[in-house]
N, C-alpha and C positions, 0 to 999 in steps of 0.2 A: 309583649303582645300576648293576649290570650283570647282563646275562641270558647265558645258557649255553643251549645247546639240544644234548639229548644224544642218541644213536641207540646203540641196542643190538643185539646180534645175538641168537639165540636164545638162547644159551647165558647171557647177559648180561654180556656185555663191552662197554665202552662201545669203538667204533672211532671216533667222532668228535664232536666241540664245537666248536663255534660262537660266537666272543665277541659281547655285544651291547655297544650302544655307550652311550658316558657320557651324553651327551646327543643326544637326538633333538626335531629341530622339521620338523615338516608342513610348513609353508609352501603351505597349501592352505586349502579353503573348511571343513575340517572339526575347522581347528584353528589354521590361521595361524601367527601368533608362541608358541602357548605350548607349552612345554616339557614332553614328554606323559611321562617317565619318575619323576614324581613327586619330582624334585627340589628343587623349586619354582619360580612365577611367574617369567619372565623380563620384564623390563619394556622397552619402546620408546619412543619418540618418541610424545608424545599425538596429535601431527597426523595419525599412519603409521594410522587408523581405516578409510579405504575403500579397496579392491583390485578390481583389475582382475582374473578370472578366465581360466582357458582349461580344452579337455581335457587330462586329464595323460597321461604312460604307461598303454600298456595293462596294466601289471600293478597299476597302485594308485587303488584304489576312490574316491579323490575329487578335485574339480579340482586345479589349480596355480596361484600366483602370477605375474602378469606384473610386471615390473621394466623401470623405463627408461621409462615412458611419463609424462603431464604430473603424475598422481595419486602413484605412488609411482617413484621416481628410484631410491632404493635401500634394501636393509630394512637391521635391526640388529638384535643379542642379543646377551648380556652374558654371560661367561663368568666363574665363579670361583671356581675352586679353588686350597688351601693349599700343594699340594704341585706343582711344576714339571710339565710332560709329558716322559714321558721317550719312548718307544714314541707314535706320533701318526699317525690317520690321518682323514680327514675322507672321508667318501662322501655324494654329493650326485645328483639328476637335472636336467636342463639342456637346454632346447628353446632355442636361439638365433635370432633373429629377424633372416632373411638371416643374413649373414657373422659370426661371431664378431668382436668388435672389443673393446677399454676392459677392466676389471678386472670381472673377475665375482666375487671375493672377496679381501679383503685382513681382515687379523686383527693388531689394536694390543695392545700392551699400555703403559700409560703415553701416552705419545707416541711409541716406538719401532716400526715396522712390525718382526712376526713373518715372518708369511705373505703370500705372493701369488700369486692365479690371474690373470693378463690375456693376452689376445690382442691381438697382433701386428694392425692395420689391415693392412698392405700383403702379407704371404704366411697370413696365419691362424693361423701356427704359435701355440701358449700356452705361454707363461713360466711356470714353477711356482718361486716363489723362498721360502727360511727362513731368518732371522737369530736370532741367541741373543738373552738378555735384555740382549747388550753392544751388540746393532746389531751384529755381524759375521758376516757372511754366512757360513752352516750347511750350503750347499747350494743347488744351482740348478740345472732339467731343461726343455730343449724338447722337444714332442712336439704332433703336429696331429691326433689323433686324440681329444683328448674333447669335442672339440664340433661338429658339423655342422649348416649351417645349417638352420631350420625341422627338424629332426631332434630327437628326445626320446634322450640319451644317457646312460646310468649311469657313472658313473663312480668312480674310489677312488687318491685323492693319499695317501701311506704316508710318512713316514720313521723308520727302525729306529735305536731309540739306539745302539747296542752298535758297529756300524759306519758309521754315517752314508749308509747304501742307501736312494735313495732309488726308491720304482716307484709307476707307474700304471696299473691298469688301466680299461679304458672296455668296457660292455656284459662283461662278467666277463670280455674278456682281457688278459694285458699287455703291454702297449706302450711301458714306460721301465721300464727295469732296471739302474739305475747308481748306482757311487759314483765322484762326481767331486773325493774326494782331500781333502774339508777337513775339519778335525778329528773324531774320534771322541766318542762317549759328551757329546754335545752336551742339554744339558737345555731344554727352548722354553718360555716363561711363561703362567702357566694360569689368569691371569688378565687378562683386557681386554676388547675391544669387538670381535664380526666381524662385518663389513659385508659385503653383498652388494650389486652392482652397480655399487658405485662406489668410489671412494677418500675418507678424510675428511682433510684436507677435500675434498668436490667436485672430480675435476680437479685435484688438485694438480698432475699431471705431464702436462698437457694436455688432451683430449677423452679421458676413462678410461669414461665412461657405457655401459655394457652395455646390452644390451636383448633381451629374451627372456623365458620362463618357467621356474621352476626349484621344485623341491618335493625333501623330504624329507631335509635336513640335518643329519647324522649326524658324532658326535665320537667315536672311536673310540680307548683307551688303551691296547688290548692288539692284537697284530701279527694282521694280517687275511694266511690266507695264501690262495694263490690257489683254493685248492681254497670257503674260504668265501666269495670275493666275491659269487656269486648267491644265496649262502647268506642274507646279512645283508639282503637287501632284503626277506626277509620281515618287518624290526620296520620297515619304512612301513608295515602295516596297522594297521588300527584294533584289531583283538583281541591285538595284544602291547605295546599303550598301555595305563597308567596314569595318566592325567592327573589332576593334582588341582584342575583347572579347564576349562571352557570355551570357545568365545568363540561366537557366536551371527552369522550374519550373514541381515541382509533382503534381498529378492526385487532383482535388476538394473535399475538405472537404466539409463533406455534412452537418453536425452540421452549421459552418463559411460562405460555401459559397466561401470560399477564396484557393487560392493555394500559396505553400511557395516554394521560391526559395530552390533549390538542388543543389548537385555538380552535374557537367556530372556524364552519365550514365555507365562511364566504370571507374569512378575515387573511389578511395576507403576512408571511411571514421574514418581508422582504426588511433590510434595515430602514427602518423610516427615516425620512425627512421633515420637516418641521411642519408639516401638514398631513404627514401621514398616521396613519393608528398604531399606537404601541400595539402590541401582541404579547400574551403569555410565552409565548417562545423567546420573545427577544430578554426579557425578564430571566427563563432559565436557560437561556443556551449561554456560557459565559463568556465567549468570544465575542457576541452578540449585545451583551449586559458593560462587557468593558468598552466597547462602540459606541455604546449611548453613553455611562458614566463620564468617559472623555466628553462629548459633545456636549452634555447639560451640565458639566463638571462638578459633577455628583460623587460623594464619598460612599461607600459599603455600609448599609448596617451592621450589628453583630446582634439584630433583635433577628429568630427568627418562628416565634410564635405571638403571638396576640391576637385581640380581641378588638375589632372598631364598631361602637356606638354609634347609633344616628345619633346626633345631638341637635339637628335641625332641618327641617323638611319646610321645600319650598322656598326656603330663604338662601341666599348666597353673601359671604363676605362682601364689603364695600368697597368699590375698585381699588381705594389705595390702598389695601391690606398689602402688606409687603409677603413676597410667595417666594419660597425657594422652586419652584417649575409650573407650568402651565403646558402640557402635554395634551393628546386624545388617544386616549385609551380605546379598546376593542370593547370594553365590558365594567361595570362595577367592580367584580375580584381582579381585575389586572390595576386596575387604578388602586386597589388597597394593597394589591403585592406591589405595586411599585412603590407608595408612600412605606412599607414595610421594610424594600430593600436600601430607601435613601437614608441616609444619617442624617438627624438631626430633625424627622419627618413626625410630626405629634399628630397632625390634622387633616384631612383633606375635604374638596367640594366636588364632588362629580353632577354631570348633567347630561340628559340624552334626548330634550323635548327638543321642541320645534322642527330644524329640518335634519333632524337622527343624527347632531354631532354628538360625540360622548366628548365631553370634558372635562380633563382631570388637572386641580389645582393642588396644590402640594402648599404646607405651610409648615414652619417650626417652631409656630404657636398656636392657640388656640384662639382665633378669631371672637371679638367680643362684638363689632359691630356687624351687623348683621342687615340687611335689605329684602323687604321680599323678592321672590323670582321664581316663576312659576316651573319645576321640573327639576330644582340646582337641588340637592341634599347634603347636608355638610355630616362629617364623619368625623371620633375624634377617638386616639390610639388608648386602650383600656389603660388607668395609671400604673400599672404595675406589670413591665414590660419581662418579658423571659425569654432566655436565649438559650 
């Protein structure tokens, strides 16, 4: 999905647009990990549940994640699309905690590193490095200006297929404007895992651990030019989100520091019945998960990150599609974390029109026949599943 934002003069000429970006995630109290442009559920790490908060930027309405501390070490999201990136830029904000140090993003696909942000321990300076899908390096840029410490910094890493330029700007100016000579019309893989804070594994390449806050991570496939950098920070607000899910979190542990995601506040957490709404609690609480796997007699995944696709709006599978469960979920992400934690789950159809049932159909294939149905969305599990 992409958003345009257009200005006209009187006469009605459009003089400028705005690309928006492919995927956008909050990385805040008001939405955390999911994926607010209606793409679908991105899934994480089941443990990645409570965060440490802070203030964010004065320009965006909700906290920010900290990163690095004993709670959350480093987050994840799952990227997946069919088609290569060709045009790439990723815009992020970024409070570092003291001195920039360790990798504040690295982006896999398979087991080959793409992308990398890390700072330099000993002068501050940040590496910004891109490899193809051969592992040969794409490009590589130093510059010490997008992060300062305890400082909230905007920033925007770019590189242009056509000639291999790569620029950064921080707080909408720029500050790296180079091409350093290595091949052109370079295509980056557009599908894998991008981590924030650390490297995977952990420290591969010594003490890589970041630490700081960081919020509103943006994938961007069309060329941001400089005149839009401050432009595009208005999709971190919440009124040019779409989300087709939630996440709910409870009041500050004061021991921790940290708050844990909750169900919604009118959802109940009690063990359902065959009428009643799954919950995100009955999902992680495992005493709770083993109650229902008995009852729907359901196996454990060992998937526990992906990626689910709209692959159909409006339409629902044909009654006889054969379903391994037909549950009611609290929400969109409870029904993609349930499909996540069932084995042998590739597909699902969720539905919330008419009189507000959420419907969640489970399948262990991918549904070919298809019927329209006004409100059903059918969702299917990214092909390259990581655990």
């Amino acid at each position: 999905m992409h958003f345009f934002i257009f200005l006209f003069t009187f006469a009605g000429t459009v003089i400028a647009k705005t690309p928006g970006p492919l995927y956008q995630w909050p990385l805040g109290d008001r939405a955390a990990l999911v994926e607010v442009l209606s793409r679908g559920p991105s899934m994480f790490n089941n443990g990645n549940q409570c965060f440490e908060f802070g203030k964010n930027s004065d320009t965006i309405p909700y906290q920010a994640i900290m990163i690095g501390g004993t709670t959350v070490p480093h987050l994840s999201v799952v990227l997946d699309e069919t088609e290569s990136f060709r045009n790439l830029a990723i815009s992020m904000y970024v409070k570092p905690i003291g001195k920039p140090t360790g990798t504040l993003l690295q982006y896999k696909s398979d087991s080959a590193e793409t992308i990398r942000i890390m700072f330099d321990p000993y002068d501050g300076l940040a590496m910004i490095s891109f490899r193809d899908k051969y592992d040969i390096t794409a490009g590589i840029v130093m510059t010490e200006h997008i992060a300062t410490a305890d400082i909230w910094t905007h920033f925007v890493i770019q590189r242009t297929y056509k000639t291999g330029r790569i620029t950064v700007y921080a707080d909408g100016k720029k500050v790296v404007d180079e091409d350093d000579k290595f091949q052109d019309e370079i295509t980056l893989p557009a599908s894998g895992v991008l981590r924030i804070g650390n490297t995977d594994p952990p420290d591969a390449d010594g003490n890589q651990q970041f630490k700081g806050f960081v919020s509103c991570l943006q994938i961007f496939t069309d060329n941001v030019k400089e005149d839009d950098v401050k432009a595009i920070q208005k999709f971190c607000l919440p009124d040019k989100w779409s989300p087709g899910s939630q996440e709910y979190f409870g009041p500050e542990d004061k021991e921790t520091g940290t708050r844990c995601e909750m169900d919604p506040p009118d959802s109940t957490s009690n063990m359902p019945l065959v009428n009643q709404l799954l919950t995100m609690t009955h999902l992680l609480n495992e005493r709770k998960w083993t109650d229902i796997r008995t009852r729907f007699n359901w196996e454990n995944s060992q998937t526990y990150n992906a990626y689910f696709r709209k692959s159909a709006q409006n339409m629902a599978p044909v009654p006889e599609t054969v379903t391994i469960g037909d549950v009611k979920t609290v929400n969109l992400k409870t029904c993609a974390r349930l499909c996540l934690r069932v084995n042998g789950c590739t597909s699902f159809a969720f539905t919330s029109s008419g009189n507000g049932v959420r419907r969640c159909i489970l399948f262990d294939v991918v549904p070919l026949k298809l019927e329209a149905k006004h409100g059903v969305n059918c969702y299917t599990l990214n092909s390259r599943q990581r655990s």
